[in-house]
VOGU-3710 file (C-alpha; in Angstrom, 3 decimals, decimal comma):
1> xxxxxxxxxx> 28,409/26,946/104,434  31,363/26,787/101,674  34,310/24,728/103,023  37,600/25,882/103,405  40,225/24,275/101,008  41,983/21,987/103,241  45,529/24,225/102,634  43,766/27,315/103,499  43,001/25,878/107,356  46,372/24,659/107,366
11> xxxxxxxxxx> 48,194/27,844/106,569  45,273/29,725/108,860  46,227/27,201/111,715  49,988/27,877/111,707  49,478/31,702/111,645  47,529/31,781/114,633  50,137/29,128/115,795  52,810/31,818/115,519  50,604/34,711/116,387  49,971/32,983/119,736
21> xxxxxxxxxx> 53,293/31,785/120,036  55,086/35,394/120,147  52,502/36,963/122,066  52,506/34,649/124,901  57,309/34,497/124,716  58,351/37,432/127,219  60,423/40,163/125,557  63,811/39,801/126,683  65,354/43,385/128,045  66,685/45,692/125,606
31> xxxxxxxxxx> 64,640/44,124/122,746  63,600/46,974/120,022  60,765/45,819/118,324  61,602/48,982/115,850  64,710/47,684/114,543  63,875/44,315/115,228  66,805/43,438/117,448  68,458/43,959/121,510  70,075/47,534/121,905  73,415/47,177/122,358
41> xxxxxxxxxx> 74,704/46,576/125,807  76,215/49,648/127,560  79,963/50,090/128,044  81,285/49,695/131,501  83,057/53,255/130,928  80,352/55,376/132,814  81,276/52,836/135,709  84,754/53,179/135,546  83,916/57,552/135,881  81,493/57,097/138,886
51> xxxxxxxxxx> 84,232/54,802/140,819  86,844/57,356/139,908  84,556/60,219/140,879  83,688/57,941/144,432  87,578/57,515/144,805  88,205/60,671/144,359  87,084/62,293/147,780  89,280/59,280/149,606  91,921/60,469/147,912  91,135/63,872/148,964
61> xxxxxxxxxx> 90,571/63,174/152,575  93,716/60,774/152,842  95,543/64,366/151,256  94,058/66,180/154,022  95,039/64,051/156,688  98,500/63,651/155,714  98,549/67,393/155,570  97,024/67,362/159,216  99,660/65,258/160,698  102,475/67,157/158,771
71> xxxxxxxxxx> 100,818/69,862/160,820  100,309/68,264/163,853  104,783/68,440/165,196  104,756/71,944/164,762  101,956/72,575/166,784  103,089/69,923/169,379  106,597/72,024/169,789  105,333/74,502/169,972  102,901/73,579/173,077  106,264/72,347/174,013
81> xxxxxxxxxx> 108,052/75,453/173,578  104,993/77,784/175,909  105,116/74,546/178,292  109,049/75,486/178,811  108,412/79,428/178,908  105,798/78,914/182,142  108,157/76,007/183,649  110,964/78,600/183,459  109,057/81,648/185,001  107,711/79,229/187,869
91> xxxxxxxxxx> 111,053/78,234/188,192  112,214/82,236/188,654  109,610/83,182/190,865  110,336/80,612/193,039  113,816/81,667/193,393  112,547/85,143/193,781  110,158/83,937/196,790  113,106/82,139/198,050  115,086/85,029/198,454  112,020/87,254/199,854
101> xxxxxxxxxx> 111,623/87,071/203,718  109,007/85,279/205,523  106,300/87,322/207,152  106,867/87,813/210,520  105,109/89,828/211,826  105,606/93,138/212,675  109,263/94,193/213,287  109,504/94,651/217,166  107,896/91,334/217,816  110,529/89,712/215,213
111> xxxxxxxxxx> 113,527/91,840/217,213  112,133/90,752/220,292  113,162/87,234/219,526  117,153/88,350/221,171  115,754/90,107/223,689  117,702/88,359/227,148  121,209/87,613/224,977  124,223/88,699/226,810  126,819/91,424/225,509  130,124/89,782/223,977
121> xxxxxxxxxx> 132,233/91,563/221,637  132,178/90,622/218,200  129,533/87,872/218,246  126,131/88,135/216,647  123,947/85,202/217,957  120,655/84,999/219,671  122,117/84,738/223,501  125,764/86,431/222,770  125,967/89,871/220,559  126,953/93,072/220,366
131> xxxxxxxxxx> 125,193/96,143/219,246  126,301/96,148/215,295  125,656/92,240/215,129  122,098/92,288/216,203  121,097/94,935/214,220  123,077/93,543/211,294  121,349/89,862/212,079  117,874/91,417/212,361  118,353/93,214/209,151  119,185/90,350/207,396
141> xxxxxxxxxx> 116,859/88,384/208,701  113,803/90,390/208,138  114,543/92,672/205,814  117,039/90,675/203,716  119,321/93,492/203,916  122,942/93,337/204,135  124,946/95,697/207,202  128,554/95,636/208,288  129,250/94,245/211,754  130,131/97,752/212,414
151> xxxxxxxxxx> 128,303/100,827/213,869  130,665/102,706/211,920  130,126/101,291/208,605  126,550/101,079/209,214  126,973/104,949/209,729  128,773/105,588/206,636  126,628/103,265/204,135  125,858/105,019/201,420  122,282/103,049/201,038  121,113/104,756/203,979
161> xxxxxxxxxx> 119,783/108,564/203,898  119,845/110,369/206,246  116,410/110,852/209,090  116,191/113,873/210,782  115,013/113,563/214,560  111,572/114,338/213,980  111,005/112,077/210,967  111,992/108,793/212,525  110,167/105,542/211,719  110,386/101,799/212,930
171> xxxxxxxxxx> 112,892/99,920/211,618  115,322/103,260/210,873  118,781/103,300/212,810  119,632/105,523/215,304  123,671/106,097/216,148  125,059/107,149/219,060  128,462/108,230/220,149  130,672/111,399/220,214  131,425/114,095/217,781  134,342/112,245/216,144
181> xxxxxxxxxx> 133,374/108,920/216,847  130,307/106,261/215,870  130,402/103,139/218,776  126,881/102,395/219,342  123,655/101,575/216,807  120,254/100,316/217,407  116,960/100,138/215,751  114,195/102,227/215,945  110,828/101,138/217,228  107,294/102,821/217,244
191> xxxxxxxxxx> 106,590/104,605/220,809  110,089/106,715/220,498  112,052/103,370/221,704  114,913/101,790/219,921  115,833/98,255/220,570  119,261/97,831/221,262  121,984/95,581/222,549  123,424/97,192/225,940  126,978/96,574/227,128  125,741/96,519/230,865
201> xxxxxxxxxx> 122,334/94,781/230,413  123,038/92,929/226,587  119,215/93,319/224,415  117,126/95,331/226,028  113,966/98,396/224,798  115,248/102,019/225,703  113,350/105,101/225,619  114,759/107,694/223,031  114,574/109,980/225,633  117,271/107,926/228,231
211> xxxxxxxxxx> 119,224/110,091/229,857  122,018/108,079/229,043  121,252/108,006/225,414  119,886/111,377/224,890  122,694/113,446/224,822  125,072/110,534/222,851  122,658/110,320/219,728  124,554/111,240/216,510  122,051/110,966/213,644  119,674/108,389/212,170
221> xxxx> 119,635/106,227/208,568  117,065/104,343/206,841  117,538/101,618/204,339  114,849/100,599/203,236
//
């Protein structure tokens, strides 16, 4: 075999020195064996966009929640305002309730309750009355109606229409007296009674048909 000039293995020896040598160094990232260099390094601008473009919803929701409580007064007065209405309307019906009479019942039973007071002129209690004050206190009482302490005036109240005979019902009033004169008043009851307060025997149930009473009766009203 020919030997190798001794420069020939040396120059041999240091290729495959360098051949190894940059086969066996890793490539560092980015390196471009085409232009023989590392690719530039990217700018931090797309970074910059994507944090703009991740602030922007915050932005937008911190909008929208401003806008939300902006919102949120109006809607509170005016749950305030409809909170006021009902208070008001409870308030009125109340006062409307208050005004109303209780049940009691039916109307003789309720009437029945002066039933033993004594005649005295001019008083309307529940042991001393006369006739125009216990019809005017049982009116008032149960009906929340308003009469004179008068037979007369009850007569002549221009609330009350006239009842023919015939067409009486409980809680009408029936008058009794003479031609030119009104001086007695009771109320009618079912069972052609009337419920009055007697000058001999103070309250006491008559028959419409009392002999006594019969021929006095003038005429009937109703009021309500």
């Amino acid at each position: 075999m020919a030997a190798f000039p001794k420069s020939v293995c040396l120059l041999v020896l240091a290729g495959l020195c360098l051949w190894s040598a940059g086969c066996s160094v890793p490539v560092r990232t980015g390196y471009d064996r085409k232009i023989g260099g590392y690719k530039p390094v990217p700018t931090s601008e797309p970074a910059e966009e994507a944090s703009q473009e991740q602030a922007a919803p915050t932005e937008n929701a911190t909008a929208a929640a401003q806008e939300s409580a902006a919102a949120a007064p109006d809607s509170s007065k005016h749950e305030n305002s409809a909170s006021r209405v009902r208070q008001a309307a409870t308030r009125k019906e109340a006062a409307r309730a208050a005004q109303r009479p209780e049940p009691r019942g039916s109307l003789e039973n309720y009437a029945r309750g002066w039933m033993g007071a004594k005649y005295a002129y001019g008083q309307a209690t529940k042991t001393r009355t006369d006739c125009s004050g216990f019809v005017m206190q049982v009116y008032k009482g149960y009906y929340n109606i308003a009469l004179d302490h008068s037979s007369s005036g009850m007569y002549k109240d221009s609330r009350g229409s006239k009842v023919s005979r015939g067409n009486l019902r409980e809680g009408d009033l029936v008058f009794f007296g003479s031609f030119w004169k009104i001086d007695h008043v009771g109320i009618y009851l079912k069972g052609d009674r009337f419920i009055h307060a007697s000058t001999s025997k103070g309250v006491i149930i008559s028959p419409m048909s009392d002999k006594y009473w019969s021929h006095k009766y003038q005429g009937g009203r109703r009021f309500k």
